[in-house]
KOLKOLFI-377058 format. One record per residue (C-alpha): residue in three letters; x, y, z. Coordinates in steps of 0.1 Angstrom, whole numbers, padded with zeros to 4 digits, always signed. Each point is the difference from the previous one (the first is absolute). Example, Ala and Ser with C-alpha at 12.3 -4.5 7.8 and 13.67 -1.06 7.14 Angstrom:
2
ala+0123-0045+0078ser+0014+0034-0007
This chain:
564
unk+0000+0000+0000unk+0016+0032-0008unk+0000+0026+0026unk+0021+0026-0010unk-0028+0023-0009unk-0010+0004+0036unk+0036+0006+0014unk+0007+0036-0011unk-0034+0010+0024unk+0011-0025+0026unk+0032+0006+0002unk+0006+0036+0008unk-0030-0005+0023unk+0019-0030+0020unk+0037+0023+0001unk-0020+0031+0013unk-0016-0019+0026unk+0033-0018+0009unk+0016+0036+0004unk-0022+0010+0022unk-0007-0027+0024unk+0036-0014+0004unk+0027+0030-0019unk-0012+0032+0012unk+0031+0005+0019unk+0016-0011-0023unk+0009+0024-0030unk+0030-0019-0016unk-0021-0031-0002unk-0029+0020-0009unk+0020+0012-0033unk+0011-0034-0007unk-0032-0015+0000unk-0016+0027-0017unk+0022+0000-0027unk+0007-0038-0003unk-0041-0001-0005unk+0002+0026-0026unk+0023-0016-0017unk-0020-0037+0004unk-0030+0024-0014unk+0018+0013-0033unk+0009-0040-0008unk-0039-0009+0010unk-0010+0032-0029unk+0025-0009-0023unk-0014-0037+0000unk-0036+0011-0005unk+0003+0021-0029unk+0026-0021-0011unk-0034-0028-0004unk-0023+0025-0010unk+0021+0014-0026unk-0015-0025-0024unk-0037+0007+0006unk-0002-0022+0031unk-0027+0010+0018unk+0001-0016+0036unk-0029-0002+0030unk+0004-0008+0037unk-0024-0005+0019unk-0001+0003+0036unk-0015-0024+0023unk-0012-0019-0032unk-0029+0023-0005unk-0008+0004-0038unk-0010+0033-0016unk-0018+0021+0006unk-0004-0012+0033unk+0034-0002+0014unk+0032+0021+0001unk+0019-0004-0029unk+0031+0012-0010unk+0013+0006-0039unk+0032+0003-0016unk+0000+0011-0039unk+0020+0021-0018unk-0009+0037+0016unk+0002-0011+0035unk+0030-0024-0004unk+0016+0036-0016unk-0014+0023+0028unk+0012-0024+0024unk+0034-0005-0012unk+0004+0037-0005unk-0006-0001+0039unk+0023-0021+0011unk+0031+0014-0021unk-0008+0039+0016unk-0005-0015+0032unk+0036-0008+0004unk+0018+0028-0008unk-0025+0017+0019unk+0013-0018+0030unk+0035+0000-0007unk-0002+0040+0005unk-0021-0005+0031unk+0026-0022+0014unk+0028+0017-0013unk-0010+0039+0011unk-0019-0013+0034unk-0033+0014-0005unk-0013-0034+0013unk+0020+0007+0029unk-0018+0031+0009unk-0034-0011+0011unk-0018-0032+0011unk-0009-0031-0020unk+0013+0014-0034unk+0008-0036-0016unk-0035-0016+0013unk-0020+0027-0013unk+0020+0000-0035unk-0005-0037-0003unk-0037+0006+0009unk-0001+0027-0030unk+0017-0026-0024unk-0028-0027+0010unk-0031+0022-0008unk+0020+0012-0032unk+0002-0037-0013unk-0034-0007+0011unk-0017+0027-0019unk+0020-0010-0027unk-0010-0036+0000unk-0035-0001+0015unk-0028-0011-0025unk-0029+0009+0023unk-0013+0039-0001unk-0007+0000+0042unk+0035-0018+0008unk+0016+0031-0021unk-0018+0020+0026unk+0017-0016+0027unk+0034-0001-0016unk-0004+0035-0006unk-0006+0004+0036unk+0031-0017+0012unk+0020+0021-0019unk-0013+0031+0011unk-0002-0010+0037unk+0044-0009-0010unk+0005+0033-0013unk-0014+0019+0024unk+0021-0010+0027unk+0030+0000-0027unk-0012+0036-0011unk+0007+0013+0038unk+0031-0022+0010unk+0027+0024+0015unk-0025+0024+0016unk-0009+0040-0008unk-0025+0022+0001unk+0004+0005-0039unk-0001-0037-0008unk-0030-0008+0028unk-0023+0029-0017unk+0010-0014-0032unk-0006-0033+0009unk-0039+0006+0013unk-0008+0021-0030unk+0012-0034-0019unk-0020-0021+0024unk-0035+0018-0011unk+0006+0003-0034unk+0003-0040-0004unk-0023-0004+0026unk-0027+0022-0019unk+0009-0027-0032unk-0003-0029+0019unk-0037+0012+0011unk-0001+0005-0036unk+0005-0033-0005unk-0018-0019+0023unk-0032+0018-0022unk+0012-0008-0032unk+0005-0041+0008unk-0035+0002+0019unk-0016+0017-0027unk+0014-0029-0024unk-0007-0027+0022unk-0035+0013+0000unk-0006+0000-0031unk+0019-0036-0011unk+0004-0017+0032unk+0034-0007-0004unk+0037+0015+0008unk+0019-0022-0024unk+0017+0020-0029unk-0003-0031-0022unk-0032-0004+0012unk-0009+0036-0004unk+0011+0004-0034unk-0027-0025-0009unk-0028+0017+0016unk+0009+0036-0006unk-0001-0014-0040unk-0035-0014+0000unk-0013+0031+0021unk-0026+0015-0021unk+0006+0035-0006unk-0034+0014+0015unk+0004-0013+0029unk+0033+0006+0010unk+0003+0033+0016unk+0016-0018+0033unk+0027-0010-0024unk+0009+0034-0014unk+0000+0015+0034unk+0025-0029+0015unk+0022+0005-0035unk+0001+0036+0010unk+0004-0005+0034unk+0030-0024-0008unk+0018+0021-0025unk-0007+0032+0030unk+0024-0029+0026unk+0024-0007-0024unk+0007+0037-0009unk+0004+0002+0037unk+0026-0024+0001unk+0016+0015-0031unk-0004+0036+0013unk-0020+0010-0034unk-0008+0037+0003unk-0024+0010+0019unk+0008-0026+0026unk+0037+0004+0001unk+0003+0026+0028unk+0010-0029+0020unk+0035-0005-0016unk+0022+0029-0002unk+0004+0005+0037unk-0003-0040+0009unk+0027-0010-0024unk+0020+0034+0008unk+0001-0009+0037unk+0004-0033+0004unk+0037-0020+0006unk+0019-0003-0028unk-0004-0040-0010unk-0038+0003+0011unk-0003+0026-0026unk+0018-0021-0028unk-0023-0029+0011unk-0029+0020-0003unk+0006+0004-0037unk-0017-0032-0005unk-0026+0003+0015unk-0018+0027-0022unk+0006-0030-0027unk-0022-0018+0024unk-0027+0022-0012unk+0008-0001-0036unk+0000-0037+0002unk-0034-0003+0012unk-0012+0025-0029unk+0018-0025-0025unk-0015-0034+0014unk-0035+0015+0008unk-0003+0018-0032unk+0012-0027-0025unk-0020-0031+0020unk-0029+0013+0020unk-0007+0032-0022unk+0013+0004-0032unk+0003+0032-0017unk-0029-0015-0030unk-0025-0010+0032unk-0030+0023-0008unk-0004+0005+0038unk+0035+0017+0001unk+0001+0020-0031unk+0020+0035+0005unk+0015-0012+0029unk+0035+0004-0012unk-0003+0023-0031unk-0021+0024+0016unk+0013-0001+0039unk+0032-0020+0004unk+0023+0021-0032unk-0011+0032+0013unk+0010-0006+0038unk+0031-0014-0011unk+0008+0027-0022unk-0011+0025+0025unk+0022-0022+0024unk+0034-0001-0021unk-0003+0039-0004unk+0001+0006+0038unk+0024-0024+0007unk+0021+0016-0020unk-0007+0038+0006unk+0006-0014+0039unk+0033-0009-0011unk+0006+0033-0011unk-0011+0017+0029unk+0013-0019+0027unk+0020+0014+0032unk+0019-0031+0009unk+0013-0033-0016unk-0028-0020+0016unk-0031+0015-0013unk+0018+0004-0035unk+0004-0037+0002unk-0037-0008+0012unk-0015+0022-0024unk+0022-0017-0029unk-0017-0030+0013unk-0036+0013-0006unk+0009+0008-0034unk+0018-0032-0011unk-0039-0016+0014unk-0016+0028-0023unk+0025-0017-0029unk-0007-0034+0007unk-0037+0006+0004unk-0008+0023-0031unk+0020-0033-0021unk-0027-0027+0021unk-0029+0027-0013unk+0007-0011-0030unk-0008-0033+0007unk+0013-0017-0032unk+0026-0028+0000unk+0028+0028-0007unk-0012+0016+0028unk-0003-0023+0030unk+0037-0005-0015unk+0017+0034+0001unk-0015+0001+0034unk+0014-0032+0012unk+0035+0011-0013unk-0008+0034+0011unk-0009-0014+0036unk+0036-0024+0002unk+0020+0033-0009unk-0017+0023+0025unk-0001-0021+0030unk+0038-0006-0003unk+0011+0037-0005unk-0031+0013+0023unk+0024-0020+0025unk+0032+0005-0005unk-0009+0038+0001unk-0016+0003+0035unk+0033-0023+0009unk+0021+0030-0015unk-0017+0026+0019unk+0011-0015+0035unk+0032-0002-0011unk+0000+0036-0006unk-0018+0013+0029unk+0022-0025+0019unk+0037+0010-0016unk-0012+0043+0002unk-0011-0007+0038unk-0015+0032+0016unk+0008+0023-0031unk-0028+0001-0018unk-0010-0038+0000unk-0021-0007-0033unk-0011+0036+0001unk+0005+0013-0039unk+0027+0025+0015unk+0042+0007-0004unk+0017-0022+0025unk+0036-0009+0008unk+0012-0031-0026unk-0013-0034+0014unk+0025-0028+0005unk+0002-0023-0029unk-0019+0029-0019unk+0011-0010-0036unk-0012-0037+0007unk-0035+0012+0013unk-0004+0028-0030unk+0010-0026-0022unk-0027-0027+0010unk-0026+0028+0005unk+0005+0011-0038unk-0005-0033-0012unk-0031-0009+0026unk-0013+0033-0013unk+0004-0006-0041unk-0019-0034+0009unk-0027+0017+0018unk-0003+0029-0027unk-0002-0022-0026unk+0031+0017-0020unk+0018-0028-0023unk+0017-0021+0005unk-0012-0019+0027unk-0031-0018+0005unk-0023+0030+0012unk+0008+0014-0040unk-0012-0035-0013unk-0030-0002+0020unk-0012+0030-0012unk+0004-0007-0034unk-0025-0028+0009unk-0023+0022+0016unk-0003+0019-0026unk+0001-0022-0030unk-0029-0023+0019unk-0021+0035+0000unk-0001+0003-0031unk-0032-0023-0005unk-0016+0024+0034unk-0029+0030-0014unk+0026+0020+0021unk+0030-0006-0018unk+0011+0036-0004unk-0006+0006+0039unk+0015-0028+0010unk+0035+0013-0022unk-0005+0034+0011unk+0000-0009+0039unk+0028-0023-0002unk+0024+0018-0016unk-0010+0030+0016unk+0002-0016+0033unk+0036-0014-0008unk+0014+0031-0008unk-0011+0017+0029unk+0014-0031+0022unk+0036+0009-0015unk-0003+0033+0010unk-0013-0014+0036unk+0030-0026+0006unk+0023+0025-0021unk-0004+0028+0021unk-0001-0023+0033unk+0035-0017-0011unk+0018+0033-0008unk-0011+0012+0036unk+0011-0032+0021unk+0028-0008-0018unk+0014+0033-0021unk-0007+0030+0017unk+0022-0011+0035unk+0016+0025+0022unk+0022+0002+0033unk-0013-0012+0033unk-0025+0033+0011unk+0001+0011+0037unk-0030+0011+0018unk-0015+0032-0014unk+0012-0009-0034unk+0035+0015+0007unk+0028-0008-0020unk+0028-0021+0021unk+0031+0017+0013unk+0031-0009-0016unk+0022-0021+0027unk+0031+0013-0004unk+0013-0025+0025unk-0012-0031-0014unk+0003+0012-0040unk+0031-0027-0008unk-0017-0028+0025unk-0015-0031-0024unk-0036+0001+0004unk-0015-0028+0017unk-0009-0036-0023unk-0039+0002-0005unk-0014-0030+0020unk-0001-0032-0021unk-0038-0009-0011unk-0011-0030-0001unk-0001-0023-0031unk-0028-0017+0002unk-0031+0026-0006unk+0018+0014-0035unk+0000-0042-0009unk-0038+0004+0005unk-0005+0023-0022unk+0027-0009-0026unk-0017-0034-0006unk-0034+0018-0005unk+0014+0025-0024unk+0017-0032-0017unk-0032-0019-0002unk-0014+0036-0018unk+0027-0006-0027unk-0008-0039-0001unk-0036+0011-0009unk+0012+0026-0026unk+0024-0023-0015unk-0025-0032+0000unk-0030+0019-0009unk-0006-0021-0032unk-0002-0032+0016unk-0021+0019+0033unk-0021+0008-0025unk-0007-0028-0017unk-0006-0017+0035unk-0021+0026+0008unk-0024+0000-0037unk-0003-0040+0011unk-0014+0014+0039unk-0025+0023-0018unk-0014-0026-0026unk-0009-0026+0030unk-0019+0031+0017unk-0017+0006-0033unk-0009-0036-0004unk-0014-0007+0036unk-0021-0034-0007unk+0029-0022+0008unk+0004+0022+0032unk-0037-0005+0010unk+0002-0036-0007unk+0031-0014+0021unk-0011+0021+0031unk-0039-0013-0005unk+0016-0037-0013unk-0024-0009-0028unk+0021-0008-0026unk-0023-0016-0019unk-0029+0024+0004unk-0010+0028-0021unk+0005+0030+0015unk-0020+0033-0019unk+0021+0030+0010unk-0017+0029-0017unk+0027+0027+0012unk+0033-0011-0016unk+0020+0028+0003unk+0016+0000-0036unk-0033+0006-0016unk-0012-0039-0003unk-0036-0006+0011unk+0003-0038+0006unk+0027-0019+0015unk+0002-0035+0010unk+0022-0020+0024unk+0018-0032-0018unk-0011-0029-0002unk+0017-0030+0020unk+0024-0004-0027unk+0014+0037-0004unk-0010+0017+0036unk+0009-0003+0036unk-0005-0030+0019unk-0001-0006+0037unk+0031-0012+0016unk+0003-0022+0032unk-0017+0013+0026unk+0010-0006+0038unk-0016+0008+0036unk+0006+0036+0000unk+0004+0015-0033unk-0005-0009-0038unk+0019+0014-0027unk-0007+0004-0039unk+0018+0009-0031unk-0003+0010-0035unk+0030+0006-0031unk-0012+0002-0037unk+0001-0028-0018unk-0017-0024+0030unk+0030-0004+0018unk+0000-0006+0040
């Protein structure tokens, strides 16, 4: 019986109860264990899109329970990727942790990361609408005592205006899955896509609401204007590493617009018409533009960081609006690419504020030259051509998708207007934020803003060595800036992996039939989302069959061609 599509959940969940119940006092053997599981997690990923990567589409089911009756969990193409992407941030996410000892600075910093990784996977891999919900909910409840770790007044007010705002989408959606279980009686995404098909137009209005309702939590998550007020001081605020991890999870909420919108409702479902064309492109739009203008007006490295955030989520949004197979992938690539550099800049910014101390700190102001400050210019320029999109790294080839996938989009000429508009004025944002960090550098200022006296004494003493930094942080954030130049570099064959992703969630009947196991059943799926009105799951010959099945969970597979 294979297991392993459990054990990225399980796992983190077993390491972060470990740490707290028998290493709390222990910090070395925290880090070891911490890391050692992140690095069992990244085989456990690799593995898993490794078997999907051929179209395999594998169920577990816990406690035996068929759908749509029990939990089940699902591993194809997009969540094998999302959950892969996870696991390879994750650790040099951790490395800086370890390396700059922010875990060090507050209580239970490993437990509540592992937590974090566990809901992350979760959503990721759940095939069941309400036990989204609840991973959702565990990795909120992680990052809120992640978003406060080391204390502050700053950080705490931060950290409850966070708190609400997910809060107010998790009410959100506890409506929107009561609504749809009303109105089908079941929670099931396979399950759902079925019903929400058949629905008769006329009487559907619970549906519409609960598809609107849905897209309104997921726009939360993904801090779509106007629900992104959340963001620019959360992600501004918060440590370091809990920043960088954060940039996940507004893909969290892109996610959940891909599955629920290409399997439960497609963009041709009658009941859902204008939802993207009409609502989601403008929003993003709208949301790309601020971002970006945010950038530009920004006091401090943080927020200039956290607002280039909101606008790479307007970018990778206004390419899902499109909702066409070019679409979905530009915004896949698009998401890879930002969730790398979105990390490796918030790890840049505590170097800075860390190396310029008490002069200044990420403030966009002159400052004495930082230790190491040709190193840390020279990452920062590359983090920020990535994030700008400026060629030739993998932000410039994203782009390029984005923009080629819109033209099929009614909006077309918007869409190019705001992008390139938007990227220009993010040069001039991480242009004029470079030149003051790194260029415009002046003596050490004494109170008052007077210039030092010379020391006549002292003038032919040798200065004192700067103290040595520690290694370990700029690794960090070297390997995430190599893995943005792996992605440039591979973007052909990324991209042809990612083409493969989009057609299975265009062609959802082979989806709907492993989690519902009736292989040899006709299943009418009205709301394909490539356009086709009927699909059909294989027959016995071509589609998925049932494996062995043992006390506490059962586990199914499909690959083209009727292999098992």
């Amino acid at each position: 019986m294979n297991h392993w599509i459990v054990l990225p959940v399980v796992l983190p969940a077993m390491l972060a109860a470990g740490i707290v119940l028998g290493l709390r006092h222990h910090i070395v053997l925290q880090r070891v264990f911490s890391l050692a599981g992140l690095v069992a997690l990244l085989a456990l990923a690799s593995g898993l899109f490794w078997t999907a990567s051929d179209g395999t589409i594998t169920l577990y089911q816990l406690g035996d329970w068929q759908a749509p009756f029990g939990i089940v969990l699902v591993a194809d193409r997009l969540s094998t990727l999302m959950v892969l992407l996870t696991a390879v941030m994750a650790i040099p996410v951790l490395l800086y942790a370890i390396g700059s000892g922010w875990d060090y600075r507050g209580r239970h910093f490993h437990a509540l990361f592992q937590f974090q990784i566990m809901g992350i996977m979760g959503a990721f891999l759940t095939g069941d609408a309400f036990n989204l919900f609840v991973f959702f909910e565990i990795l909120l409840i992680a990052s809120y005592g992640l978003m406060i770790h080391a204390g502050g007044t700053e950080r705490l007010r931060s950290g409850v205006q966070y708190m609400l705002y997910n809060l107010l989408g998790s009410t959100l959606f506890l409506f929107a899955l009561g609504t749809i279980y009303a109105e089908t009686g079941t929670l099931n995404m396979a399950d759902l896509a079925l019903r929400v098909s058949q629905a008769v137009p006329d009487q559907s209005a619970g549906l519409r609401v609960a598809a609107v309702l849905l897209l309104m939590v997921f726009a939360i998550k993904a801090a779509v204007l106007p629900l992104h007020f959340w963001l620019p001081s959360s992600y501004a605020n918060a440590p370091a590493p809990v920043a960088a991890l954060f940039a996940i999870m507004t893909k969290v909420g892109a996610y959940g617009i891909i599955r629920f919108y290409t399997l439960v409702f497609p963009p041709d479902l009658e009941i859902t018409q204008g939802l993207f064309d009409t609502w989601l492109m403008p929003a993003a739009l709208l949301t790309l533009a601020l971002g970006m203008i945010g950038v530009l007006g920004a006091f401090n490295l943080n927020r200039l960081v956290a607002f280039a955030v909101i606008g790479s989520m307007g970018m990778l949004l206004a390419s899902v609006a499109v909702f066409t197979p070019a679409g979905i992938t530009a915004a896949l690539y698009y998401a890879i690419h930002s969730t790398l550099a979105t990390a490796a800049l918030f790890l840049l910014v505590d170097v800075v504020q860390s190396r310029r101390g008490s002069h200044g700190s990420s403030l966009l102001q002159t400052a004495p030259p930082m230790a190491g400050g040709a190193l840390v210019a020279g990452l920062f320029f590359a983090a920020a051509i990535a994030m700008t999109g400026l060629p030739p790294l993998s932000g410039f080839l994203g782009k390029l998708l984005v923009l080629d996938a819109a033209t099929g989009s009614p909006l077309v000429w918007w869409v190019w207007a705001v992008v390139l508009g938007s990227s220009l004025v993010a040069v001039v944002g991480f242009s004029r934020a470079g030149s003051v960090i790194f260029w415009k550098s002046h003596a050490s200022p004494l109170a008052g803003g007077a210039e030092a006296p010379e020391d006549t004494q002292g003038a032919d003493e040798p200065h004192a060595p700067p103290a040595p930094q520690p290694a370990l942080p700029m690794v960090a954030i070297g390997s995430l800036l190599a893995l943005l130049v792996a992605v440039t570099v591979l973007a052909g064959p990324i991209n042809r992996v990612l083409a493969a992703t989009t057609a299975q969630l265009f062609d959802p009947a082979p989806y709907v039939s492993v989690v519902l196991e009736t292989p040899g059943k006709k299943i009418t799926y009205k709301g394909d989302a490539g356009g086709k009105k009927a699909g059909t799951a294989p027959a016995d010959d071509t589609g998925a069959k049932s494996g062995a099945k043992s006390d506490t969970t059962s586990e199914t597979a499909t690959k083209p061609g009727g292999t098992h």
